[in-house]
Each structure stands twice: as C-alpha cells, then as structure tokens.
Steps between C-alpha positions, in 0.01 A plus 500: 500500500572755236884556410598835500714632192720825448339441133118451565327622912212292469362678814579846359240434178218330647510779743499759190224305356252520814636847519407561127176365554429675802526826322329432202227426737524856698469647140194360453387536877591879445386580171140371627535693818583839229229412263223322745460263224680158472386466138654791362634421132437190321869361601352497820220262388403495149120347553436720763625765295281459230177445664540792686543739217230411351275573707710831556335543139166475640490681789604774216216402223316568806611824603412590119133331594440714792684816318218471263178427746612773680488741189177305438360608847570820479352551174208380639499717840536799284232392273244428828587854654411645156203296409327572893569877423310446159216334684511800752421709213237297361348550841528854460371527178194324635422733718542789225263295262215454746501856666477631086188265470319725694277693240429787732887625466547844385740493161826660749452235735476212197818683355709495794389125569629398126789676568595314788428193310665598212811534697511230806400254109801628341747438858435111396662515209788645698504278723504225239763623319741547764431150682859364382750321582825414414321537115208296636167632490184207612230779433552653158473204269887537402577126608196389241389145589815389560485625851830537730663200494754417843738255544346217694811241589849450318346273195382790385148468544270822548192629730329774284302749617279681262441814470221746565376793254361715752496785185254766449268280263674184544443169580408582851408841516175596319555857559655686163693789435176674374265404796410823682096604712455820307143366492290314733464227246876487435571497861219163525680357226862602667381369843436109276820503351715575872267237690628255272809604495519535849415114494785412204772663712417319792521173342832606306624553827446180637655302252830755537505421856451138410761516269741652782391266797635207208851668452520604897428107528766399244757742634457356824569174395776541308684680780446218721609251192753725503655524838441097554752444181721756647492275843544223327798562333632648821494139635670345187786777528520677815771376782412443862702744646464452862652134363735625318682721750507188706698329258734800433581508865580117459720510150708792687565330769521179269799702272675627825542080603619476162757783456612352820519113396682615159710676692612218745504294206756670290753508822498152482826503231662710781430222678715278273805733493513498865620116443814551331620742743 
C-alpha cells in the first residue's frame, strides 16, 4: 500500500500524469476534428508527411499539364472553326469558277463573277490571319515545322500538333493572291487550282482534329491521374471524423474522471491532518 507523505502525494501525480495525457490526447483529437486531417504537419508524422507533399507537387505539375492542353485545345478549336470557314469559301469559289467557264457569258456578267471571286478569295486570307490564339496561329505557317507543342504529363514530355498553312498559295491552298476568271480559260484554270485545294484543306483538317481528339485524350487522363493522387493522399492524411468525434466525446468524459480523481487525490493530505487533531 502506498504511504502517503505531506512531502510527496503519490496519488496526486499519477493522477496529473493520466490527466496530462488525457489532454494532450484531446489536442490532438481536436486539432484533427478543426483540420479533418490527422496528418497535419510533419510533427504529427514525419513519413506521412513527406509522402504526402510530394505528391502535393504533382497534382500541381499536373495542373501546369492540363493548364497547357487546355491552351493547346483551344488553339486548335479556333484553328478548326477557321480552317471549315476557309473550306466554305473554297466551296464558294467553286461555284464562281465553273459558272465563269461558261463561254457564252456576256463580259458584265464575267466581270461581276470575278468580282465576287476576287473578294469571297481575298476573305481567306482574313480568315487566316485572324485564326489566333493566345499568340497561336495552326493555319498561317507561324509555328514552322515545329508545330504546337503541349504538355503531355509532369516529366515534361510533349504531344505536338502541327500546324496547317491554309494561306492563299500555301501549302494547302492552291488558290493565289493573283487567281481571278476574268477569262473563261482563267476561270478553267481557277476552277483546277480550288478542286485541289478544296481536297488539301480537307485533309489539313483531319489531321487538326486528330491532333485535338490526342490532347482531349491526354487531358482526360491526366485529370483522372489527377484526382486518383488527390484521393490517395486523402487516405494517407485525412482523419475519420465520424471516429474522431467518438473519441472526443470519450477523452472529455475521460478528463472530467480525471479532474475528479486528482482532485480526491490531493485531499488525501487533509486526510492526514485530520489525525493529529
């Protein structure tokens, strides 16, 4: 049986020590109930720590990824709307060019029908020119063959997409500056040059929509590599809180006992004076 001692209450400290403990206990049981995470600074748990802000680094490498696949894909939607307007052009113009192969039109009616050329020709390079961006222009030649180059994961590894020159006597489109049907044999030789480039444009955009199924692919994946790290590091980190207000219920109650059992334990030295009275 323990002695008691006006010098040293035995009771009284191991009481303060369960008490102690007790609380530094509800300070952890409450700072994970006020931050819903019971890894919250690497005192808490330095491994755990670590791991997890690491891959806090990738989930942002790969917000920077899908920052730039989205600039990428928008580059390219702008691009696709400009180049189908070109090729609705080139379908107009086509029409121009065959009605002035007709030999029996009078000079007024050849005149207004190179005019109209003359002008829906020049909207391409228009539309061409304004088929930007953010600075990025698939259609004009700008990006050379060095293409658009995207982010494609957080090694920084890249999807390019080429670009297109859908320019007036570019690489696609056959049609010049200079190509007019003031004559019946310039119109034949007009009509040639939009059939084909009717065809070029077509195929350009094919491989642009190629090129923007590949980064809608990518950007999908790295959103779902994305939100899977960001799970996962909830599970390393995050506290159960239905369990943890469980326990806080149980360390209050736990610290009331012990308030209590210090308390009895510190009358015990009145105890001792009542036997000298």
């Amino acid at each position: 049986m323990a002695l008691n001692s006006v010098n040293t209450n035995s009771g009284a400290l191991i009481a303060l020590q369960n008490l102690q403990k007790t609380n530094q206990e509800l300070d952890t049981t409450q700072g994970r109930i006020n931050t819903g995470k019971k890894v919250n600074t690497a005192k808490d748990n330095g491994a755990i720590w670590a791991i997890a802000q690491g891959q806090r680094a990738e989930i942002g490498a790969l917000n920077a990824v899908k920052d730039s696949l989205d600039r990428g894909s928008s580059a390219i939607d702008v691009g696709l709307a400009a180049g189908e307007s070109v090729s609705d052009l080139l379908i107009q113009l086509k029409e121009k060019a065959l009605s002035a192969t007709d030999t029996s039109l009078t000079t007024a009616a050849r005149s207004a029908l190179n005019e109209d050329f003359k002008a829906i020709r020049n909207q391409i390079t228009t539309v061409v020119d304004n088929a930007s961006f953010n600075g990025i222009n698939l259609l004009d030649d700008s990006l050379g063959s060095a293409g658009f180059q995207a982010l494609a994961n957080s090694a920084g590894d890249t999807i390019t997409v080429q670009g297109e020159d859908l320019s007036l006597g570019g690489d696609n489109v056959d049609v010049t500056t200079t190509s007019s049907i003031g004559t019946a044999s310039a119109a034949t030789t007009a009509l040639g040059l939009v059939n084909s480039s009717i065809e070029n444009v077509s195929a350009s955009l094919a491989r642009l929509g190629t090129g923007a199924k590949a980064l809608d692919t990518n950007r999908t994946f790295v959103g779902k590599l994305s939100d899977a790290i960001e799970s996962g590091i909830g599970n390393l980190v995050d506290a159960d809180l239905a369990k943890e207000s469980a326990r806080l219920q149980s360390l209050q109650t736990k610290q009331q006992l012990g308030v209590q059992a210090l308390s009895i334990a510190n009358q015990s030295s009145s105890i001792l004076l009542g036997l000298f009275r």
